[in-house]
mmCIF file of the N, C-alpha and C atoms, coordinates in Angstrom:
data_MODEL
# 
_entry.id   MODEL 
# 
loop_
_atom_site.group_PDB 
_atom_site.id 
_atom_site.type_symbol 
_atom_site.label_atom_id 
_atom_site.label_alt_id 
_atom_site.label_comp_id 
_atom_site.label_asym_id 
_atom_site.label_entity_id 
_atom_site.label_seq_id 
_atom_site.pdbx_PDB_ins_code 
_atom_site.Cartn_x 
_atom_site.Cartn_y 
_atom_site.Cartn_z 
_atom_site.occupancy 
_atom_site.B_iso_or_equiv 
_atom_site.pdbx_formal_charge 
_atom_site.auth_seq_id 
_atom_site.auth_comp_id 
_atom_site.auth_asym_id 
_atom_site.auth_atom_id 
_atom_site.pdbx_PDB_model_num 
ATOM 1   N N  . UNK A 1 1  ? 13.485 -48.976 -51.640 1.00 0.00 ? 1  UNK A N  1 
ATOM 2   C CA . UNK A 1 1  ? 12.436 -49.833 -52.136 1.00 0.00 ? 1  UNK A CA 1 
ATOM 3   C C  . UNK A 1 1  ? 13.063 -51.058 -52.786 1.00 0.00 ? 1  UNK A C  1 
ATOM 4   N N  . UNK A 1 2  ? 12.409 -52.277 -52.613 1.00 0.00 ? 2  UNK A N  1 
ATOM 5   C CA . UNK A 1 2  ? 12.941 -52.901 -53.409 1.00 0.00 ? 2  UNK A CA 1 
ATOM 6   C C  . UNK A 1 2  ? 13.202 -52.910 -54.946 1.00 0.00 ? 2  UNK A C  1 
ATOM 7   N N  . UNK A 1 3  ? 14.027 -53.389 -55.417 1.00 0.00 ? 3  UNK A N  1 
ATOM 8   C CA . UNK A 1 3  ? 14.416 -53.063 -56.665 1.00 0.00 ? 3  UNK A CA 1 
ATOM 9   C C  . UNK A 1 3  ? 13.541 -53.602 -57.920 1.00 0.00 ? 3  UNK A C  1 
ATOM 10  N N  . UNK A 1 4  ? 12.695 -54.592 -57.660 1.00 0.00 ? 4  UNK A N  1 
ATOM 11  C CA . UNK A 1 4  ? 11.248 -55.421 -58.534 1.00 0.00 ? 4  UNK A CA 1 
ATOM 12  C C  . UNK A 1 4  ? 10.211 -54.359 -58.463 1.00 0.00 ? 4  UNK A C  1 
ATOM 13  N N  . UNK A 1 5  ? 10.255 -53.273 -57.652 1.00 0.00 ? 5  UNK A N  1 
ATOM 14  C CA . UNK A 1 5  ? 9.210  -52.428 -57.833 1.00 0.00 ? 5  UNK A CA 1 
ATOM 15  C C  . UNK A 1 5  ? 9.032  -51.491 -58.886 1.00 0.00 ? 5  UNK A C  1 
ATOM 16  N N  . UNK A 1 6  ? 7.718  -51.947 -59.495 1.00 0.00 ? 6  UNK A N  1 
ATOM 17  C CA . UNK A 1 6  ? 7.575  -51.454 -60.478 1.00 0.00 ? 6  UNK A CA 1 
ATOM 18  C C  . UNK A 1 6  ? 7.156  -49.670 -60.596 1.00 0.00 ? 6  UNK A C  1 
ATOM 19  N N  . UNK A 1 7  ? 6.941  -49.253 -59.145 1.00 0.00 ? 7  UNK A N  1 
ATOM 20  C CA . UNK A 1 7  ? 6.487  -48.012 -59.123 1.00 0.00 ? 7  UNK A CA 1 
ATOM 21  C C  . UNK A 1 7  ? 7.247  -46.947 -59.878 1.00 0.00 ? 7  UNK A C  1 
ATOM 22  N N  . UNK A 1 8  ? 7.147  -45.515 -59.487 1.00 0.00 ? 8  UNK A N  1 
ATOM 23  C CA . UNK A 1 8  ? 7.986  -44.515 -59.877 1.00 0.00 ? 8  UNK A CA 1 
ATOM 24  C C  . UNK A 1 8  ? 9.432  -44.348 -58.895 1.00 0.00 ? 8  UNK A C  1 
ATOM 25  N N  . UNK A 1 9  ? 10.491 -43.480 -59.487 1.00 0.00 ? 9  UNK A N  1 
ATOM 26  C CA . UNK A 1 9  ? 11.672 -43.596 -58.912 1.00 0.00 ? 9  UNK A CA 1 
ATOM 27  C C  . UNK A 1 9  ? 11.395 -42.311 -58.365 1.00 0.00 ? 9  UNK A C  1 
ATOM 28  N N  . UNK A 1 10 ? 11.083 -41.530 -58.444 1.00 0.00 ? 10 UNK A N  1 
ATOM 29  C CA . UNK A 1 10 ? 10.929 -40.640 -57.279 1.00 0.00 ? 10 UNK A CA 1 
ATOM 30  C C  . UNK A 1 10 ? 9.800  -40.329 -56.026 1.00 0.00 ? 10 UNK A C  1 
ATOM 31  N N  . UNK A 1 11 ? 10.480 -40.972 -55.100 1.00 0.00 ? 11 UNK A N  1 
ATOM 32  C CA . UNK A 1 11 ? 9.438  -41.101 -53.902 1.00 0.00 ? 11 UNK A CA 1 
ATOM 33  C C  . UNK A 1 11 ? 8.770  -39.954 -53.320 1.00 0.00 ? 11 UNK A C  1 
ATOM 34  N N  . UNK A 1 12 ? 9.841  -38.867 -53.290 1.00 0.00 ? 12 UNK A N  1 
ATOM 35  C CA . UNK A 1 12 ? 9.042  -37.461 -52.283 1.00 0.00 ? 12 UNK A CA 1 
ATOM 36  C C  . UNK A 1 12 ? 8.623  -36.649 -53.599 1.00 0.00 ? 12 UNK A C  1 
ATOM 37  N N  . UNK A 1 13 ? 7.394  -36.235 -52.801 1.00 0.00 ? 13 UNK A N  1 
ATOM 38  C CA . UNK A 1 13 ? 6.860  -35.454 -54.084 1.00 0.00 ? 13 UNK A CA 1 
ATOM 39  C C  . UNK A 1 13 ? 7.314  -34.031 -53.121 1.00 0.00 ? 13 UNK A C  1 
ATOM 40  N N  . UNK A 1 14 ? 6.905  -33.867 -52.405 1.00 0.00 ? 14 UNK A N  1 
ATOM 41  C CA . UNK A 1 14 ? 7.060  -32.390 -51.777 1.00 0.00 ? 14 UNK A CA 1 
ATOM 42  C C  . UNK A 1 14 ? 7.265  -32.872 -50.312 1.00 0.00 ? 14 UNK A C  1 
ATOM 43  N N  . UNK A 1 15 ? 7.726  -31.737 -49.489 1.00 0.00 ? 15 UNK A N  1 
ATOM 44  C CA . UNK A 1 15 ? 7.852  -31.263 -48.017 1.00 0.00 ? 15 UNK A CA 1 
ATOM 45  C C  . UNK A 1 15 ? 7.409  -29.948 -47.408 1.00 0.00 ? 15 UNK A C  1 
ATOM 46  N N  . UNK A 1 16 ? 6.531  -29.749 -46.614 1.00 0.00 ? 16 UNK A N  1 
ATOM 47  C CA . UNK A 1 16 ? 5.957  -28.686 -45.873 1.00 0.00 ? 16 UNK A CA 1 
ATOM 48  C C  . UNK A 1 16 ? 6.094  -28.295 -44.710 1.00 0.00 ? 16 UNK A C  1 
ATOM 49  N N  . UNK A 1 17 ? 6.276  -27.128 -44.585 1.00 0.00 ? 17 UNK A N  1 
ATOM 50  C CA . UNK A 1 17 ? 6.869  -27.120 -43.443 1.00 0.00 ? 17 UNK A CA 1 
ATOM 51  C C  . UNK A 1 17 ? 5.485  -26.291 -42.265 1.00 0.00 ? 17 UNK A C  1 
ATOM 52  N N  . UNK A 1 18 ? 5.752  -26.665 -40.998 1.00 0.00 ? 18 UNK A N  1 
ATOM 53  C CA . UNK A 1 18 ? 4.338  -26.762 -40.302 1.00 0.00 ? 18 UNK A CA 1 
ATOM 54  C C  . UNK A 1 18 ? 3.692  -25.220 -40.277 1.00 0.00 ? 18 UNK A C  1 
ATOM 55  N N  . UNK A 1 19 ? 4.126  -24.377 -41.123 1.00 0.00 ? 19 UNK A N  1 
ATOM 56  C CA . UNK A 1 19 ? 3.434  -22.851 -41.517 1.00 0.00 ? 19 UNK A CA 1 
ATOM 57  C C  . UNK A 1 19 ? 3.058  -23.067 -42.717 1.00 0.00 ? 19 UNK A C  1 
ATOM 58  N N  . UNK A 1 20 ? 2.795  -24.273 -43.547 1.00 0.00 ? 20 UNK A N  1 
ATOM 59  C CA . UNK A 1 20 ? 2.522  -24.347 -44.872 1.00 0.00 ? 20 UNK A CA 1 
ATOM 60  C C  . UNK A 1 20 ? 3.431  -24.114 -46.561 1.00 0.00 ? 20 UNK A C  1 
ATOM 61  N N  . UNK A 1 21 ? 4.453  -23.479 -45.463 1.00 0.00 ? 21 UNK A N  1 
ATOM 62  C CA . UNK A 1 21 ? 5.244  -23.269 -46.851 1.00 0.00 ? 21 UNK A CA 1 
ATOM 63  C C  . UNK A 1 21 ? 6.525  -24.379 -47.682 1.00 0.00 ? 21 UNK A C  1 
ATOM 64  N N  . UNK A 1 22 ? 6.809  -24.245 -48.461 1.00 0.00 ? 22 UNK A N  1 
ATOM 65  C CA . UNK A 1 22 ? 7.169  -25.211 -49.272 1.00 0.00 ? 22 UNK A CA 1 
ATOM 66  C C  . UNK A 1 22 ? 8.994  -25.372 -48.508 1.00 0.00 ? 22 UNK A C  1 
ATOM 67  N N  . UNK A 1 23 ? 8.992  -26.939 -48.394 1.00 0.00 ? 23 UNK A N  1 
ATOM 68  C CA . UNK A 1 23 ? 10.610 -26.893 -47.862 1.00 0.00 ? 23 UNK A CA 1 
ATOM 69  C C  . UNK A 1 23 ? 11.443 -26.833 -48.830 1.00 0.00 ? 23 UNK A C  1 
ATOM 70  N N  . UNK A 1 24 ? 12.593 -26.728 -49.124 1.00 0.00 ? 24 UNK A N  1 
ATOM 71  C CA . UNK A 1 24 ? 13.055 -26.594 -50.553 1.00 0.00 ? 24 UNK A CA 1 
ATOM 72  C C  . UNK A 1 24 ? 13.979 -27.741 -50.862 1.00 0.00 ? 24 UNK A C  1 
ATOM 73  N N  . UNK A 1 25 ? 13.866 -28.307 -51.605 1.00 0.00 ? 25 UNK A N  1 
ATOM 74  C CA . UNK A 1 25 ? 14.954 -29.955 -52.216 1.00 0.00 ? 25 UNK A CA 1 
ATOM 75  C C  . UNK A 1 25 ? 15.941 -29.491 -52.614 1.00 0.00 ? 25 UNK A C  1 
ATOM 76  N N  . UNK A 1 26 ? 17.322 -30.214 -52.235 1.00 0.00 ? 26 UNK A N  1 
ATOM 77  C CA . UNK A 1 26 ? 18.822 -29.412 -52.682 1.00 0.00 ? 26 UNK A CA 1 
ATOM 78  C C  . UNK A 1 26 ? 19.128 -30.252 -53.392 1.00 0.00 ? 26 UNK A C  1 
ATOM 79  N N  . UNK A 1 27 ? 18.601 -31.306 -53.519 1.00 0.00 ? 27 UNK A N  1 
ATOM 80  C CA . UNK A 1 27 ? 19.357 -32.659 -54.140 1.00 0.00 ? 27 UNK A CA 1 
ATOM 81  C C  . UNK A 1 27 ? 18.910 -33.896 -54.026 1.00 0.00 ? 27 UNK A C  1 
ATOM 82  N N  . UNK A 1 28 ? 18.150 -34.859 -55.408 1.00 0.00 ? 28 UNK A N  1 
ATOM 83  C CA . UNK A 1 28 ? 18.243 -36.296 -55.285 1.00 0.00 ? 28 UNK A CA 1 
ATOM 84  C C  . UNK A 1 28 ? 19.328 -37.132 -55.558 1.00 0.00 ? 28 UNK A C  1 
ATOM 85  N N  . UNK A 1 29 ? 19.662 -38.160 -55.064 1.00 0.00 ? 29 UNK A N  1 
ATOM 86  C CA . UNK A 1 29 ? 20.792 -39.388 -55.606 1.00 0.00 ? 29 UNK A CA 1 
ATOM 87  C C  . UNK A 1 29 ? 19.966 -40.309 -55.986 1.00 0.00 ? 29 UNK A C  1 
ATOM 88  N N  . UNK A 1 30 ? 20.225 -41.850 -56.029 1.00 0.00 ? 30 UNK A N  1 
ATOM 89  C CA . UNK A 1 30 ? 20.044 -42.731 -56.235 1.00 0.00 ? 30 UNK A CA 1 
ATOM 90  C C  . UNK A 1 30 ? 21.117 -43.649 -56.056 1.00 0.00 ? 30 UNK A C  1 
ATOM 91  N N  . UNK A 1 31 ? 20.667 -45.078 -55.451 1.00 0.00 ? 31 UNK A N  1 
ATOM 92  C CA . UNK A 1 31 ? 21.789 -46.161 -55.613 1.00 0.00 ? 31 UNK A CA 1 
ATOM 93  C C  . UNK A 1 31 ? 21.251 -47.307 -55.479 1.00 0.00 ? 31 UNK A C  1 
ATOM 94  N N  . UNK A 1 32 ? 22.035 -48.149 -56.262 1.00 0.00 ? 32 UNK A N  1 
ATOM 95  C CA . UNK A 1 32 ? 21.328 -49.380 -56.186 1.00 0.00 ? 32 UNK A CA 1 
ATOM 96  C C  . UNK A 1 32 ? 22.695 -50.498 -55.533 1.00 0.00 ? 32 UNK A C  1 
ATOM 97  N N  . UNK A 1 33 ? 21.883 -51.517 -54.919 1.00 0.00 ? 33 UNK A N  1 
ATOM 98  C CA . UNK A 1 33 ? 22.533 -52.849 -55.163 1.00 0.00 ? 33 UNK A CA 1 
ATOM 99  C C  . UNK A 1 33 ? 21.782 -53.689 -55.434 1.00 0.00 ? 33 UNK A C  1 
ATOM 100 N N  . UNK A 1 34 ? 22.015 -55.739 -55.036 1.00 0.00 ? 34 UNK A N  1 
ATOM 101 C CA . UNK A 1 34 ? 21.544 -56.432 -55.566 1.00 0.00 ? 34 UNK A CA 1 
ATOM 102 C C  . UNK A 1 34 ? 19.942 -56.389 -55.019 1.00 0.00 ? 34 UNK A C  1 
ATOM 103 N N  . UNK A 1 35 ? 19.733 -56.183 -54.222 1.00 0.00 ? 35 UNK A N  1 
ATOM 104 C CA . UNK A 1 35 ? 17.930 -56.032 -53.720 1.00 0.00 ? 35 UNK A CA 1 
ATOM 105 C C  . UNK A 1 35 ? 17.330 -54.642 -53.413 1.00 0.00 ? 35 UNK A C  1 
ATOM 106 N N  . UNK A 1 36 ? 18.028 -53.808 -53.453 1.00 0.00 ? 36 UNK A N  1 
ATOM 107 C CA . UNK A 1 36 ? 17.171 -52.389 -53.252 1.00 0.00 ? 36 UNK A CA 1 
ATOM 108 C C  . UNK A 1 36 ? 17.200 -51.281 -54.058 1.00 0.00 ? 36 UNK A C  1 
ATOM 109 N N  . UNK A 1 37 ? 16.904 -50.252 -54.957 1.00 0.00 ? 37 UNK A N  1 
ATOM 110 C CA . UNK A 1 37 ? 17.354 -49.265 -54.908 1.00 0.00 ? 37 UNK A CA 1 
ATOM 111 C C  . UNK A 1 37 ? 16.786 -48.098 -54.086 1.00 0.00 ? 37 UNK A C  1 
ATOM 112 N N  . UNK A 1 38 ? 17.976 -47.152 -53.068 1.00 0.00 ? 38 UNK A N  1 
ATOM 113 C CA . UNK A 1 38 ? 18.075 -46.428 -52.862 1.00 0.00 ? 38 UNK A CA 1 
ATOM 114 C C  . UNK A 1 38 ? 17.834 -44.559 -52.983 1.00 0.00 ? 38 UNK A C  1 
ATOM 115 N N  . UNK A 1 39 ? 16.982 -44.021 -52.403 1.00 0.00 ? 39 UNK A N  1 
ATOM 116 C CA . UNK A 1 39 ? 16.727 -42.667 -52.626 1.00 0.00 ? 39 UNK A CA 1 
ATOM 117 C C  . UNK A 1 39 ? 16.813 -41.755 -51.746 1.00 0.00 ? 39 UNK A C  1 
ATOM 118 N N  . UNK A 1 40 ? 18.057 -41.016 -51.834 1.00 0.00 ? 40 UNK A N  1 
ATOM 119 C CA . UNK A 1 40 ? 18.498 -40.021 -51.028 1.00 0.00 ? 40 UNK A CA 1 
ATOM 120 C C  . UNK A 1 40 ? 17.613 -38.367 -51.612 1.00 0.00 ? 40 UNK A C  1 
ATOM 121 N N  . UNK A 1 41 ? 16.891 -37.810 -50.711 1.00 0.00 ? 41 UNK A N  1 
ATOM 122 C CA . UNK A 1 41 ? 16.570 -36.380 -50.821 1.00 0.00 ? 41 UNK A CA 1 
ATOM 123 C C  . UNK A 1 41 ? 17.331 -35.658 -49.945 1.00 0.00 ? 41 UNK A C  1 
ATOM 124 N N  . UNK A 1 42 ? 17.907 -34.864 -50.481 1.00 0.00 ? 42 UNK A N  1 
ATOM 125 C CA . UNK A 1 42 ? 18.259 -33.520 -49.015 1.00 0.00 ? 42 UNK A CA 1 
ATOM 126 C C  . UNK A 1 42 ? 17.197 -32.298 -49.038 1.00 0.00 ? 42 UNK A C  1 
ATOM 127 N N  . UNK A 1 43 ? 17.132 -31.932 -48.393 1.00 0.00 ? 43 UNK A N  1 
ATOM 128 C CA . UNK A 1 43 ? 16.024 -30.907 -48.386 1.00 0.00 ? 43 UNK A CA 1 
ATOM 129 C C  . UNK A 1 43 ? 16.846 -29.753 -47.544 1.00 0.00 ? 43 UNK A C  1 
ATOM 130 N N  . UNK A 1 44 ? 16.332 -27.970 -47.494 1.00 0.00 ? 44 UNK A N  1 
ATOM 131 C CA . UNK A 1 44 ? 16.373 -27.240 -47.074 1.00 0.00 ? 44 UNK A CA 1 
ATOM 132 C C  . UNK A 1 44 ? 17.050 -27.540 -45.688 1.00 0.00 ? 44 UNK A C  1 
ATOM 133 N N  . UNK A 1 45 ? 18.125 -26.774 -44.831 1.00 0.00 ? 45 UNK A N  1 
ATOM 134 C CA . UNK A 1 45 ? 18.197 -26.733 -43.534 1.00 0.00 ? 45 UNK A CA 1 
ATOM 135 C C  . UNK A 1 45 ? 16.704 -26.174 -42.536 1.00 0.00 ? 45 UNK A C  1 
ATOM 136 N N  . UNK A 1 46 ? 16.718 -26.785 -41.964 1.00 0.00 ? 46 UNK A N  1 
ATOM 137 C CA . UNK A 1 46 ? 15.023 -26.247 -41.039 1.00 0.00 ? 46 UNK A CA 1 
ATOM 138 C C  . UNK A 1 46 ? 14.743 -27.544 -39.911 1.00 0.00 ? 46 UNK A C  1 
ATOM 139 N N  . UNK A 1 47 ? 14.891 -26.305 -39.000 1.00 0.00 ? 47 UNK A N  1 
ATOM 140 C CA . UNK A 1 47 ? 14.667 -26.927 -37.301 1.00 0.00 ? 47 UNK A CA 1 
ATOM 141 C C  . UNK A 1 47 ? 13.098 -26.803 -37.124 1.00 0.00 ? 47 UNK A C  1 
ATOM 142 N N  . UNK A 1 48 ? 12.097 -27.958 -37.649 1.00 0.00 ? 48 UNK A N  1 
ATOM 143 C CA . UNK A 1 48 ? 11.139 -27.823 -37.165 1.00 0.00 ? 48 UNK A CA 1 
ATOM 144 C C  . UNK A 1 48 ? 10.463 -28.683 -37.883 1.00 0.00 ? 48 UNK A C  1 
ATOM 145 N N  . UNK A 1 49 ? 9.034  -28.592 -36.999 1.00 0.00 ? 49 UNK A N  1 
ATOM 146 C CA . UNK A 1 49 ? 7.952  -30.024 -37.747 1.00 0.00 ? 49 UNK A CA 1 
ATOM 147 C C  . UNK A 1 49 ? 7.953  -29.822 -39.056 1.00 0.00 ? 49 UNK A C  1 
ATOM 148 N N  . UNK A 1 50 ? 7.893  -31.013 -40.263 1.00 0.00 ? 50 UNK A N  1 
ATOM 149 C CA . UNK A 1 50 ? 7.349  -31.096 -42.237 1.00 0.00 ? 50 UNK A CA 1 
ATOM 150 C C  . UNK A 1 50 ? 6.596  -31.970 -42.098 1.00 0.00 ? 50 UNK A C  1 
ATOM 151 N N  . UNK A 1 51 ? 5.911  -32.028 -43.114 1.00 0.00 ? 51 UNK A N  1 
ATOM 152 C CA . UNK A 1 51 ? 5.286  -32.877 -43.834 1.00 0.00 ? 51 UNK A CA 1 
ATOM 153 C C  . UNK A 1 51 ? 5.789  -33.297 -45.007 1.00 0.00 ? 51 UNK A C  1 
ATOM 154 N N  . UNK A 1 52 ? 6.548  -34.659 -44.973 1.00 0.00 ? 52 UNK A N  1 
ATOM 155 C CA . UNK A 1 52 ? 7.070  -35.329 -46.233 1.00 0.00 ? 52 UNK A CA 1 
ATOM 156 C C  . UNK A 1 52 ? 6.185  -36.191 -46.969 1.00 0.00 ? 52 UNK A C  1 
ATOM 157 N N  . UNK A 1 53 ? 5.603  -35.553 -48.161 1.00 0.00 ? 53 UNK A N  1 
ATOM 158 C CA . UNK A 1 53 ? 4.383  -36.569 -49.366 1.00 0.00 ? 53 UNK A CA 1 
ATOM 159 C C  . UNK A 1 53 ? 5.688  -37.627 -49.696 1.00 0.00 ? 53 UNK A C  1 
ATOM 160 N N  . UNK A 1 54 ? 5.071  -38.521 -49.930 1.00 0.00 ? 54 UNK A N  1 
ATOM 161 C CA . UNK A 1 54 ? 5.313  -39.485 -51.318 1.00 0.00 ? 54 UNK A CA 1 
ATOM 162 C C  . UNK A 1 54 ? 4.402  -39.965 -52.237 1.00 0.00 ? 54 UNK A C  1 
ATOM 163 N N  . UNK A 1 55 ? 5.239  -39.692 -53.289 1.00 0.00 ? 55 UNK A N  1 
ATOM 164 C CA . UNK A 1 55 ? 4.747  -40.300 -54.604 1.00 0.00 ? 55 UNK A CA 1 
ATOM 165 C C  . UNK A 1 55 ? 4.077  -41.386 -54.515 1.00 0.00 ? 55 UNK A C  1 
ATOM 166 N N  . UNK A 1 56 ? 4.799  -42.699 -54.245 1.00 0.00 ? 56 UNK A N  1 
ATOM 167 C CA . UNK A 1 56 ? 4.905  -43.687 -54.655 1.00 0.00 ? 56 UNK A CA 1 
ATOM 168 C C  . UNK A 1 56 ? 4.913  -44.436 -53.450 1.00 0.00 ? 56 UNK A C  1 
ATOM 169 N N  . UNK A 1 57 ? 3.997  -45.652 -52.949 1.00 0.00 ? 57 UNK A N  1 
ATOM 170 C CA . UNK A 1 57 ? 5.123  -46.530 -52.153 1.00 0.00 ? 57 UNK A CA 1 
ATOM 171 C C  . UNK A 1 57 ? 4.046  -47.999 -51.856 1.00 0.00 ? 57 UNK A C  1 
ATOM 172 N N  . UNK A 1 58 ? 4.874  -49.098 -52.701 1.00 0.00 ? 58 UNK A N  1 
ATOM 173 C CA . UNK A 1 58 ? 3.941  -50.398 -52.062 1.00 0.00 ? 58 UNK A CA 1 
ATOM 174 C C  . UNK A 1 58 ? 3.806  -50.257 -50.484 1.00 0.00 ? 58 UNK A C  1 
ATOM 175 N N  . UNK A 1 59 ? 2.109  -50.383 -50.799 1.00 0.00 ? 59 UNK A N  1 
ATOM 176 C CA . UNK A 1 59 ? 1.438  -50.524 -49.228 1.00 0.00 ? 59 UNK A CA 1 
ATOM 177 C C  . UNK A 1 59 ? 0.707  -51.757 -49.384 1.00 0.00 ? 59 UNK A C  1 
ATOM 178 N N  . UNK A 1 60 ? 1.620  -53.006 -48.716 1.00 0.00 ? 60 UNK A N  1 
ATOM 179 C CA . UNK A 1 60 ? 0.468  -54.123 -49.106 1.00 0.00 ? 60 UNK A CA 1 
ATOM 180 C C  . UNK A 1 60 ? -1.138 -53.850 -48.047 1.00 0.00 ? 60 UNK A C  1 
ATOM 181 N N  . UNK A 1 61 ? -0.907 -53.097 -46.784 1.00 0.00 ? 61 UNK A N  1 
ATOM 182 C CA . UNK A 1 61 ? -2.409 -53.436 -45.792 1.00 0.00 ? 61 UNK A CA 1 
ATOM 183 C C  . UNK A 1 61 ? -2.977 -52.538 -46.412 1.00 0.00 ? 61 UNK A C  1 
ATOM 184 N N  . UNK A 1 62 ? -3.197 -51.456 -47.441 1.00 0.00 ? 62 UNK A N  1 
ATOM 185 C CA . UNK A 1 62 ? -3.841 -51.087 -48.170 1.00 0.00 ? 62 UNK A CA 1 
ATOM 186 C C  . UNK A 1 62 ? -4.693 -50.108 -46.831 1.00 0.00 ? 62 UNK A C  1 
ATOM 187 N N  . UNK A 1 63 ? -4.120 -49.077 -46.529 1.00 0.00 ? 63 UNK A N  1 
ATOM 188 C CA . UNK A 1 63 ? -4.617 -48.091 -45.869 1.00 0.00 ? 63 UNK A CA 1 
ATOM 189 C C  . UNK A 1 63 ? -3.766 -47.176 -45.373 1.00 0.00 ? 63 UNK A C  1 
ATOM 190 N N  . UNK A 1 64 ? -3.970 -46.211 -45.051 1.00 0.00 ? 64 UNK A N  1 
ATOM 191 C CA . UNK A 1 64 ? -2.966 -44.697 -44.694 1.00 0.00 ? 64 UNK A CA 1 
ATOM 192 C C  . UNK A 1 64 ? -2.619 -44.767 -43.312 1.00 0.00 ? 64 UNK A C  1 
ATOM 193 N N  . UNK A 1 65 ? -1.263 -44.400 -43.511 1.00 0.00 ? 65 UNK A N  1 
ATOM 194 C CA . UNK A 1 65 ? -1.172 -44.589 -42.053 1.00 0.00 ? 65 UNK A CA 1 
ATOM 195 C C  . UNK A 1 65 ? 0.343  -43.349 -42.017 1.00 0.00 ? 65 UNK A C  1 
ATOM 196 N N  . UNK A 1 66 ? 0.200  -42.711 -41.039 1.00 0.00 ? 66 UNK A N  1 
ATOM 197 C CA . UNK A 1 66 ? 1.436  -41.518 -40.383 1.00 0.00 ? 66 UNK A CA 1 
ATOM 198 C C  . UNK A 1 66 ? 2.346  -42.027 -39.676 1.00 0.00 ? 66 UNK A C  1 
ATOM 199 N N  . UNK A 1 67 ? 3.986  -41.624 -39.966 1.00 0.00 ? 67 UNK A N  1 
ATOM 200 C CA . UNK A 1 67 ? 5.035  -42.084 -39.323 1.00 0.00 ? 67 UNK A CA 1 
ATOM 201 C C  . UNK A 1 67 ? 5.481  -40.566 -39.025 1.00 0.00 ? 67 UNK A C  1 
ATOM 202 N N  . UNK A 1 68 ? 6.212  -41.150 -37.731 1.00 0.00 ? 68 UNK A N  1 
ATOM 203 C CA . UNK A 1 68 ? 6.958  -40.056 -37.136 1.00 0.00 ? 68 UNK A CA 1 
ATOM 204 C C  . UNK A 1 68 ? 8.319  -40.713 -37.186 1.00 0.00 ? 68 UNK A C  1 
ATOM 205 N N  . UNK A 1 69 ? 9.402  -40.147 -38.271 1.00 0.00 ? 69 UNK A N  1 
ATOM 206 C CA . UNK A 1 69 ? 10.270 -40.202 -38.273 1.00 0.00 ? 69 UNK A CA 1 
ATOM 207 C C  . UNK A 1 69 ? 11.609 -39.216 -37.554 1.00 0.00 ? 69 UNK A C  1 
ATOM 208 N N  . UNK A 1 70 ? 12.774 -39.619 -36.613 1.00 0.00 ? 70 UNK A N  1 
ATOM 209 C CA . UNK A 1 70 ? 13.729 -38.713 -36.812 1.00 0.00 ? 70 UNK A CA 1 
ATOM 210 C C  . UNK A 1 70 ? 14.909 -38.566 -37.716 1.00 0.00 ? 70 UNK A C  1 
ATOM 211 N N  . UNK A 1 71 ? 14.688 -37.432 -37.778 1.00 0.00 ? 71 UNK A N  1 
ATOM 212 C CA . UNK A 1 71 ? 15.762 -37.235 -39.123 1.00 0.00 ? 71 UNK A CA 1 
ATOM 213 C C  . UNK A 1 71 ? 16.937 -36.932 -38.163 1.00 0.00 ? 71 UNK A C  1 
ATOM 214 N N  . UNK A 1 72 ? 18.096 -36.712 -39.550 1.00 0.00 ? 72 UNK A N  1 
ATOM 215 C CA . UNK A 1 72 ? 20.038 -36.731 -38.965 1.00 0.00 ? 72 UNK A CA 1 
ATOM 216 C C  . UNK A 1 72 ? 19.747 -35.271 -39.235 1.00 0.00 ? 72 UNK A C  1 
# 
């Protein structure tokens, strides 16, 4: 996120995994430089569809919208 954002520093609130149950968080970081700071989650090992919430996140078009991300 950019680093002027005034929101909260922790972006994922939770992860679900596509039977409903809770994925488990191993670890946040953080890092910054001159325009961003950075938020690393690791979560549980698990081969299969989640659902990642966030907390927080400027949406200037002001409506919900689903990404399909691949993860490493």
């Amino acid at each position: 996120m950019n680093k002027d954002h005034q929101g909260k520093f922790l972006m994922f609130s939770a992860a679900i995994k596509e039977d409903g149950t809770l994925l488990e968080s191993k670890g946040i970081s953080f890092s910054r430089d001159e325009q961003y700071v950075v938020e690393t989650t690791q979560f549980e090992d698990y081969n299969g569809k989640a659902k990642i919430y966030l907390n927080d996140y400027a949406n200037p078009i002001r409506r919900n919208i689903e990404l399909n991300i691949p993860l490493q």
